[in-house]
C-alpha positions in Angstrom: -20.0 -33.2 57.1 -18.9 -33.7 53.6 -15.1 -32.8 52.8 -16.1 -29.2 51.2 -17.7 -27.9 54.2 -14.8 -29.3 56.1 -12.3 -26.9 53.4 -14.6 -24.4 53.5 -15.0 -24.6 57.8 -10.8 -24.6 57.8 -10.4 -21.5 55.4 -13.2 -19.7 57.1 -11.7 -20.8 60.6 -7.9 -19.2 59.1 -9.9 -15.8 57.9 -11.7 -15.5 61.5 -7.9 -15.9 63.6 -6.7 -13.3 61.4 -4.9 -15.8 58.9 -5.3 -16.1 55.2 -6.7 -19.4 53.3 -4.3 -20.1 49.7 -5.2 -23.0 47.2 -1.8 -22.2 45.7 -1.9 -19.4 43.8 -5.1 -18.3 44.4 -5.3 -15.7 47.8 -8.2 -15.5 50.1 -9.0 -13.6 53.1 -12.1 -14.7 55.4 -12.5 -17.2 52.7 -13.7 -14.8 50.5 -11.5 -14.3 47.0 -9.3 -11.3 46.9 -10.1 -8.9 44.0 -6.2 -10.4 42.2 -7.3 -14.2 42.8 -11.1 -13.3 41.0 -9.1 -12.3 38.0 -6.7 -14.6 38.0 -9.2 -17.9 38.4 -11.2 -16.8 35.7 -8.7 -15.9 33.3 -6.8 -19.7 34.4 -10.0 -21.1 33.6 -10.9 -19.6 30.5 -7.6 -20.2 29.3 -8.0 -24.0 30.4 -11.5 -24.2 29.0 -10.1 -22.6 25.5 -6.6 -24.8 25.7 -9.5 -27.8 25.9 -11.8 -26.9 23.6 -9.1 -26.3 20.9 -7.9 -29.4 20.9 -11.2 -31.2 21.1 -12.3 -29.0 17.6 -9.0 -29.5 16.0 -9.8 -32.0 13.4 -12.8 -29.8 12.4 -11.4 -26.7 11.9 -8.4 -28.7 9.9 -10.9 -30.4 7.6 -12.1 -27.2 7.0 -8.7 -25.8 5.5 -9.1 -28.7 3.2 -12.5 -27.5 1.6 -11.6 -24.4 1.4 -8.3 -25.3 -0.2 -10.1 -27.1 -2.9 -12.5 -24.5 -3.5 -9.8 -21.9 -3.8 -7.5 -23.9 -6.5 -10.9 -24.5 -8.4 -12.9 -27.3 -7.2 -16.4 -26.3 -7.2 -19.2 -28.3 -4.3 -21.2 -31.3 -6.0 -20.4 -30.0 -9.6 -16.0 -29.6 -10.1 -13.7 -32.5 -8.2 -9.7 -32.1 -7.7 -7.5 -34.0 -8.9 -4.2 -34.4 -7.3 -0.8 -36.1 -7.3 1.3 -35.5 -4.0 4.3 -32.9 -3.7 5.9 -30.1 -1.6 4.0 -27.6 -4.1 0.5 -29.2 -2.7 0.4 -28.5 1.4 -1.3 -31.4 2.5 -0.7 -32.9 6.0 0.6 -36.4 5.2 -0.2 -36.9 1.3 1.5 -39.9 -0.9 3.3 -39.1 -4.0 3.2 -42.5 -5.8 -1.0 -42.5 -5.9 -3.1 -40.0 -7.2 -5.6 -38.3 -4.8 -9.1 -37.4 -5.8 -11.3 -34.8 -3.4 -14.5 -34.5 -3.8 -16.4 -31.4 -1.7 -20.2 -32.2 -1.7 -23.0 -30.5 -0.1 -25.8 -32.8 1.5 -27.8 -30.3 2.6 -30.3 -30.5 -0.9 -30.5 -34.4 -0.6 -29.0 -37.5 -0.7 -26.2 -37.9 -2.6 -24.7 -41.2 -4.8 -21.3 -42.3 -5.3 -21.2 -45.2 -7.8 -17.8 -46.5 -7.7 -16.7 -49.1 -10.9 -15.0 -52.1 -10.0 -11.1 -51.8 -9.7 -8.1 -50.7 -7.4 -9.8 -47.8 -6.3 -9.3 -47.0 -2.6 -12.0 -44.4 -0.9 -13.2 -42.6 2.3 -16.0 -40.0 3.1 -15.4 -38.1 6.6 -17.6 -35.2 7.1 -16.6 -31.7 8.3 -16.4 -32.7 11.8 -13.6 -35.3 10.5 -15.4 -37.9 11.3 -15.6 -41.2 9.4 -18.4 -41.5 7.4 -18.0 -44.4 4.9 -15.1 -46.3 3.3 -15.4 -47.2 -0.3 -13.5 -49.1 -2.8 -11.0 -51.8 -1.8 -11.5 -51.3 1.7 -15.0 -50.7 1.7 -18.1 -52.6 1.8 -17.8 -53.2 -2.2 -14.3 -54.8 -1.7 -13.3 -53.6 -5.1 -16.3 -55.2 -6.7 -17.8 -52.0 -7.2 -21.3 -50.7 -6.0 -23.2 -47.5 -5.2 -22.8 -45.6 -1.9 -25.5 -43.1 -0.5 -24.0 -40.5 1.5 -27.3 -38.7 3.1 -27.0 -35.7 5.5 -28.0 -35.6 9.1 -31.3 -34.3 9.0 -32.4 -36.2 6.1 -35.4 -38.4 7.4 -36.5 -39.8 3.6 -36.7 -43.5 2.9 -33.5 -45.2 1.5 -33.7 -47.8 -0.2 -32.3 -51.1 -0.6 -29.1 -51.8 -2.7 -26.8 -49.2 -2.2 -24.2 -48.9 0.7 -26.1 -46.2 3.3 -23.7 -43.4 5.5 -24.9 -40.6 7.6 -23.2 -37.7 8.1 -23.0 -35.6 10.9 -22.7 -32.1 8.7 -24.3 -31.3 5.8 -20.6 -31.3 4.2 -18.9 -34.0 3.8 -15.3 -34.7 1.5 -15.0 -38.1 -0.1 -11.5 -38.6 -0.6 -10.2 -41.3 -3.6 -6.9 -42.7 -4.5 -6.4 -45.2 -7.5 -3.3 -47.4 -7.6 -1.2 -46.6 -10.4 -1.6 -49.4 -13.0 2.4 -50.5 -13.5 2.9 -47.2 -12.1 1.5 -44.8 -15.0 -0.6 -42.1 -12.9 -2.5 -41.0 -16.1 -4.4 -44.0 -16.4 -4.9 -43.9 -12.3 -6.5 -41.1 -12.7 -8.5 -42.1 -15.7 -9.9 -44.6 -13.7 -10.8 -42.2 -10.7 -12.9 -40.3 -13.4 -14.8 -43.2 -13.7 -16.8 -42.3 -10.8 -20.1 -41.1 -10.9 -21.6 -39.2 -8.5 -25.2 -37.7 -8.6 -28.0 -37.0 -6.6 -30.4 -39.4 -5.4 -33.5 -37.6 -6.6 -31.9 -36.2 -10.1 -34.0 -32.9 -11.0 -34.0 -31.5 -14.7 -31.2 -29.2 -14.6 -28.6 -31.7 -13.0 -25.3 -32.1 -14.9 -22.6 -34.6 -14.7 -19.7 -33.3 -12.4 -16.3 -32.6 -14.4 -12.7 -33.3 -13.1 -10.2 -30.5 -12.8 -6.1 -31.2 -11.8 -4.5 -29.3 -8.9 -1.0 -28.8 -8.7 -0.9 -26.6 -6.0 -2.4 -25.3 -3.2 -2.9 -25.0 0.9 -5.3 -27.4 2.2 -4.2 -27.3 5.7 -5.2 -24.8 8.4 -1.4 -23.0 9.0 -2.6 -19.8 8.6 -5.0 -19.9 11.4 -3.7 -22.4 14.2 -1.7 -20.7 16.0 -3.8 -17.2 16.1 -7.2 -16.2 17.2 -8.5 -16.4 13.8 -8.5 -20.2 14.5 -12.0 -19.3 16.8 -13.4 -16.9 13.9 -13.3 -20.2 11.7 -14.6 -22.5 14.1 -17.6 -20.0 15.0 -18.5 -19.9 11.1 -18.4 -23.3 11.0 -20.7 -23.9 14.4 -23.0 -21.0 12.4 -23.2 -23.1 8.9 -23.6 -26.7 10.4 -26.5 -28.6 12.6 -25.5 -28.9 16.0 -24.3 -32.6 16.2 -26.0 -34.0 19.5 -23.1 -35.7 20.9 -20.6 -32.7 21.1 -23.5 -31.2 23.3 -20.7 -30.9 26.2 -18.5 -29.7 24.2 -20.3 -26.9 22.4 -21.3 -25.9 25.9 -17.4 -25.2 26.6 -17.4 -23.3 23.6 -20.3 -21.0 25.2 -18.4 -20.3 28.0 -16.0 -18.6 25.8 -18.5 -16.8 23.8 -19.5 -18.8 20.9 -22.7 -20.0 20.6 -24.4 -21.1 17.8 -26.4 -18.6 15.6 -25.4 -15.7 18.2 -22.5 -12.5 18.0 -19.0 -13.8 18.7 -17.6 -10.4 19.8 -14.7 -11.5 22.7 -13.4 -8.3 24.3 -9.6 -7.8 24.5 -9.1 -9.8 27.2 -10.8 -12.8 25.9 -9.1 -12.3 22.6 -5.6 -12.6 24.4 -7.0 -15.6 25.8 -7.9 -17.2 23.0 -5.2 -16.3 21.1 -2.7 -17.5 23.7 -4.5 -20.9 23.3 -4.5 -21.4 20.5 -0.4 -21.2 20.2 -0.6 -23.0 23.4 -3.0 -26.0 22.5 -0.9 -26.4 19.2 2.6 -26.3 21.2 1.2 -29.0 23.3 -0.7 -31.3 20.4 3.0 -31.2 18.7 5.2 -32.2 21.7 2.3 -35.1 21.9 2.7 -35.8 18.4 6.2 -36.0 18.1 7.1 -36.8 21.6 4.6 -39.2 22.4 5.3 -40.2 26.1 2.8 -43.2 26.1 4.2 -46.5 25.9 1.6 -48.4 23.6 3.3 -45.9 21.0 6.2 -48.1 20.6 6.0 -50.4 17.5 8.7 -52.8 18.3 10.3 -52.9 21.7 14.0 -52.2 20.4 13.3 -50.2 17.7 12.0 -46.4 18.1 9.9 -47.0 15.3 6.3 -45.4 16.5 2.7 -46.3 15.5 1.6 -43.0 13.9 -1.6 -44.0 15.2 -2.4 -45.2 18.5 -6.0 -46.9 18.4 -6.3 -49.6 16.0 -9.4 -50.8 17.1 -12.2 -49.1 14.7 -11.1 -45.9 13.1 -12.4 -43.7 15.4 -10.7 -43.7 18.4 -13.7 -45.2 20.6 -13.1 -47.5 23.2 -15.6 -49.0 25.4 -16.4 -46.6 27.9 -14.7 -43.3 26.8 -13.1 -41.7 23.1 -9.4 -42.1 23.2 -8.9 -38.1 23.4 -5.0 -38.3 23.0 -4.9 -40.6 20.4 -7.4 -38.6 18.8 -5.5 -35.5 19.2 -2.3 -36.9 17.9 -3.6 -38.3 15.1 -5.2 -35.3 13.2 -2.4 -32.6 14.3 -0.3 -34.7 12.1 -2.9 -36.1 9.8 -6.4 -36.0 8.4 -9.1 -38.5 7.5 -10.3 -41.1 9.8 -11.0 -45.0 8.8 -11.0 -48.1 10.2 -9.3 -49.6 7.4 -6.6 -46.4 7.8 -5.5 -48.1 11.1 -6.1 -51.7 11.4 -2.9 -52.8 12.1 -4.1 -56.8 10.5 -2.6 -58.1 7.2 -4.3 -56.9 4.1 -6.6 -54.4 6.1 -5.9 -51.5 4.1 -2.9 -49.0 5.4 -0.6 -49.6 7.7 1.4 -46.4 9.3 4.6 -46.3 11.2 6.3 -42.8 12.6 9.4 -42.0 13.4 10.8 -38.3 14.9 13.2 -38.9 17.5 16.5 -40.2 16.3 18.4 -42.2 13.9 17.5 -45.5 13.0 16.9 -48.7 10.3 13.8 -50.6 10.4 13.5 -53.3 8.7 10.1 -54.2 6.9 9.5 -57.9 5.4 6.1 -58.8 3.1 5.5 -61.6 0.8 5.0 -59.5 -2.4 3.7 -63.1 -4.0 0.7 -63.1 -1.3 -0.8 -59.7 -2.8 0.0 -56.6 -4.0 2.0 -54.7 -1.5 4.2 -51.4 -1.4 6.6 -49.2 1.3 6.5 -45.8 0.8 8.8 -43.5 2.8 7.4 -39.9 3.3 10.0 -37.0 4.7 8.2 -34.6 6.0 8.3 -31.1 7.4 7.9 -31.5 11.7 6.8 -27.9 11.6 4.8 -28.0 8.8 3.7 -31.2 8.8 4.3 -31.3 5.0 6.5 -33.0 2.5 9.3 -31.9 3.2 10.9 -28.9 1.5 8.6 -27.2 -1.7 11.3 -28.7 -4.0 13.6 -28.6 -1.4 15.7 -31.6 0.3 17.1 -30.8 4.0 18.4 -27.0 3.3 19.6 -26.7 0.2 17.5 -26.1 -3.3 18.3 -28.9 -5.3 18.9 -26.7 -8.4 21.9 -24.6 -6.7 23.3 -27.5 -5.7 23.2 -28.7 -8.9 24.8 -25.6 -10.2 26.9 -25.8 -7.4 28.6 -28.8 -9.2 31.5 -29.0 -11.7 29.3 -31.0 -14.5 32.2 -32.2 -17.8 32.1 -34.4 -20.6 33.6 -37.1 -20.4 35.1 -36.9 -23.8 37.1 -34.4 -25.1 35.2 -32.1 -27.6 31.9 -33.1 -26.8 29.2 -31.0 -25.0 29.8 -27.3 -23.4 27.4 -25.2 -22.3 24.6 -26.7 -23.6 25.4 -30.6 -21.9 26.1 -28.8 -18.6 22.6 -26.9 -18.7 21.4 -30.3 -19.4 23.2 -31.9 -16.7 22.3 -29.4 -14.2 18.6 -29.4 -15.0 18.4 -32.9 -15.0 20.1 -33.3 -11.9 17.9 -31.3 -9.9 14.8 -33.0 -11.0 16.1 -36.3 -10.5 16.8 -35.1 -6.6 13.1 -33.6 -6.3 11.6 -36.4 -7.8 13.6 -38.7 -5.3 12.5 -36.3 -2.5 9.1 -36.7 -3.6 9.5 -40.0 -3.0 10.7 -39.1 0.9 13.4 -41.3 2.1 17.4 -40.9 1.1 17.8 -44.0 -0.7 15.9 -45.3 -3.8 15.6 -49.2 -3.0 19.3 -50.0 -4.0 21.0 -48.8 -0.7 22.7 -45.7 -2.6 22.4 -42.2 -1.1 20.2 -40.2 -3.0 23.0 -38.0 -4.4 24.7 -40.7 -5.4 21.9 -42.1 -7.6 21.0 -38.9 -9.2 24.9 -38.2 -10.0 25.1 -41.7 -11.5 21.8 -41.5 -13.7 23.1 -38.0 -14.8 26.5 -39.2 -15.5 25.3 -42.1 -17.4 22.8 -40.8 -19.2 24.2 -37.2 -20.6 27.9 -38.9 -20.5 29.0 -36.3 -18.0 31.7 -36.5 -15.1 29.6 -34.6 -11.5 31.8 -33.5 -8.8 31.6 -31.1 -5.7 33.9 -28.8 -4.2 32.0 -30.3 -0.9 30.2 -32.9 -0.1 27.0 -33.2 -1.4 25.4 -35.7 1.2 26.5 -32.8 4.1 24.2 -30.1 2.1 21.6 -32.9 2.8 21.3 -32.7 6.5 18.4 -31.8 8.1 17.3 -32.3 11.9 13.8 -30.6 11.0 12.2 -33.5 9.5 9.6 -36.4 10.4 9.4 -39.9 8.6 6.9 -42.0 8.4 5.9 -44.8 6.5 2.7 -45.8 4.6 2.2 -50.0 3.9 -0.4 -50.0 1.4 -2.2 -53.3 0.1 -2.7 -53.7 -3.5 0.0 -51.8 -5.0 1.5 -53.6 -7.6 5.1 -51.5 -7.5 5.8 -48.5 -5.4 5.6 -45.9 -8.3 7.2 -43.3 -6.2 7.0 -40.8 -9.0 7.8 -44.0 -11.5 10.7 -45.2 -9.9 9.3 -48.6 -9.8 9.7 -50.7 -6.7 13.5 -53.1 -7.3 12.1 -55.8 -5.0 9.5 -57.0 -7.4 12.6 -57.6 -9.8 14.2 -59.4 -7.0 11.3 -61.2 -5.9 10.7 -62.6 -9.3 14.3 -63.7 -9.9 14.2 -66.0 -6.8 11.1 -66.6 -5.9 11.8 -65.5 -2.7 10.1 -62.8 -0.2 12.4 -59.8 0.0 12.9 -57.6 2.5 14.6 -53.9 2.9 16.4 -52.2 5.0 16.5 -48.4 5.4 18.9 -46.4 7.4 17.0 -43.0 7.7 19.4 -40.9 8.7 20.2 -38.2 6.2 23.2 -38.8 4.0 23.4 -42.5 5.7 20.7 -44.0 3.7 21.0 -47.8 2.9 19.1 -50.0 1.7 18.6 -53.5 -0.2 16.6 -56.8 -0.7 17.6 -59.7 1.8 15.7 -63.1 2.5 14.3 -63.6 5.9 
């Protein structure tokens, strides 16, 4: 007799004595479901199924914040490409601020399409809608820099391809190729120049084709926010299911989404209960994809055994989470709640493979990071960002405080009788608080030298304007903020971390001695030190 006949045989057994069979909560009499337990089961399981399938679709529905982000702020598919440069005014889940970003929205579903990228420090990667890596190109692609010409075809394209270009498939007929150039000696107007330099066309031209054009963004919400945590996160995905071919190996997975009413090319009209269902899983799904992004209880999270330093992601191994016999779900889910865009040169954690990313949420502490700068080109940047959010942290804000009241907060004088007034302090107090946003762009409390933040913007203001800053309180206290998120970014090929052009003091050092530098951070906020030492 196999062991459910055996359950069953017991529970029916119980029900025939008069007893009652329970699986915990769950209540049956003669071994037949009482009319409390039906509803209950199936609401447990539709909430599980949902809770699931939430987290499974996650990177999709993200990556579909992001198109229609651009699209919103004035990109237009195939024909106008963003241009951006990283800051709190842009919400983008994990963006740099010392290399412009270039996003381009294209539409496969007419043909083929070519990217032909020049040679030069330009760093690339096409994932398609379903966030799934689709090409690298650039530095870390097959071109290594050289340049070359990448066809990006769609995934019911069955033409001939032909021979010298670099050939991806997509699995949606949209896909976002997503460029950064490294600032030449840090001047982000001829990074972007360069970026412009890409051409992109379709692989059969037809007479009416024009050349796409480039338009800036400085603001915008690329992210999903609005809709994570509500039902309308499910009235996105549906649309999205609608608009794109069924991709064969999420065949399980779409049939999860049937059991909760949304099927491709069909109604999606959930009745109230449902819709409380799939609302409460939605908040629930994200609650538990940020206490296992931020509290990450498996051990191969831990970079360095004594340090609480945290690989940000948890599958170096290809870029897409695959391992032999099964996908690395957690690490996948970890990943794009605090992220987008997947690579395999994004996580390699080898020397020169491309980025390198550490994360830290849980407490105080220094790391301390050592590179040859004379092997390569190499950077650190520091990103502070929002836990909530996900974002750079603050909109032009550090820790709680505007950086322009505290700066008016200030008692700005000359420091020479007679001179200035009203005038010099305006001055002062303007440029103080774009000195602190542009370090906060940056993300860390320190600027290289091991001086607080505060402390460097007060000194540049004072030296420059010839000005004497002080505070009724302590600046460094208006600093502190628990809320926040650090991670670093370890790029190859970066000649100086621009940071917003605060050029990176190690290369100074470096070429002094000869030596290899290292720094040291203390990340706490209002503790930041740092400087160069030989190792």
């Amino acid at each position: 007799m196999r062991i459910g006949s055996v359950l069953l045989a017991l529970c029916m057994g119980a029900g025939t004595t008069g007893g009652m069979c329970f699986a915990q909560e769950y209540e049956f009499k003669g071994g037949y479901p009482t009319p409390e337990t039906v509803q209950k089961a199936y609401d447990d399981a539709d909430l599980t199924r949902a809770i699931q399938a939430y987290k499974f679709f996650y990177p999709t529905v993200s990556f579909e914040g992001t198109w229609r982000g651009n699209l919103k702020e004035g990109a237009v598919v195939n024909s106008v490409f963003p241009l951006l440069e990283g800051s709190p005014k842009q919400l983008v889940f994990t963006p740099n601020s010392d290399t412009p970003y270039a996003g381009l929205p294209l539409d496969l579903s007419k043909g083929p399409i070519v990217i032909d990228i020049p040679p030069g420090p330009i760093m690339g990667a096409t994932n398609d809608l379903n966030q799934r890596w689709v090409s690298d190109l650039g530095l870390p692609g097959p071109d290594a820099g050289k340049g070359g010409k990448h066809l990006l075809v769609g995934p019911e394209y069955k033409g001939k391809t032909p021979n010298g270009y670099y050939v991806a498939r997509a699995t949606t007929n949209r896909v976002l190729v997503l460029l950064r150039a490294i600032p030449p000696a840090g001047n982000n107007d001829a990074a972007n120049a360069l970026i412009q330099t890409v051409k992109v066309y379709p692989f059969n031209q037809t007479a009416g084709w024009k050349a796409p054009t480039w338009v800036k963004l400085p603001k915008g919400d690329f992210t999903p926010l609005q809709w994570e945590s509500n039902f309308q996160y499910w009235q996105v995905l549906k649309e999205i299911i609608d608009l794109e071919p069924a991709y064969e190996a999420y065949r399980s997975y779409y049939g999860e989404l049937a059991g909760l009413g949304i099927v491709k090319g069909q109604p999606f009209r959930p009745d109230e209960r449902m819709k409380g269902i799939l609302d409460k899983a939605a908040k629930m799904a994200n609650a538990q994809m940020r206490v296992q992004s931020f509290a990450d209880r498996r051990p191969d999270r831990v970079a360095w055994s004594d340090r609480k330093w945290e690989w940000a992601t948890l599958r170096p191994e290809n870029g897409t989470f695959d391992m032999p016999t099964y996908k690395d779900l957690d690490a996948r889910a970890k990943w794009f709640y605090q992220a987008q865009v997947e690579s395999p040169a994004m996580f390699r954690r080898s020397a020169g493979a491309g980025s390198l990313y550490w994360l830290g949420t849980r407490d105080a502490y220094s790391r301390r990071v050592h590179r040859d700068l004379r092997a390569g080109h190499h950077a650190v940047g520091y990103r502070v960002r929002d836990r909530c959010a996900r974002l750079l942290n603050g909109r032009d804000r550090i820790g709680n405080v505007d950086p322009r009241r505290m700066a008016l907060g200030a008692r700005i004088r000359p420091r020479h009788a007679g001179a200035g007034g009203p005038k010099q302090r305006r001055a002062g107090v303007n440029l103080f608080a774009q000195l602190i946003r542009q370090f906060a762009h940056v993300g860390a409390h320190a600027d290289g030298r091991g001086e607080p933040v505060v402390g460097v913007a007060i000194q540049m203001v004072e030296k420059i304007l010839a000005v004497e800053i002080r505070f009724r309180h302590a600046p460094v206290k208006l600093l502190q903020e628990p809320q926040v998120a650090v991670d670093i970014d370890h790029r190859r090929n970066i000649g100086q971390h621009d940071g917003n052009r605060i050029a990176n003091p190690h290369a100074a050092a470096r070429e002094r001695t000869g030596k290899p530098t290292a720094t040291r951070v203390d990340l706490r906020p209002g503790r930041a030190k740092a400087a160069p030492a030989d190792r």
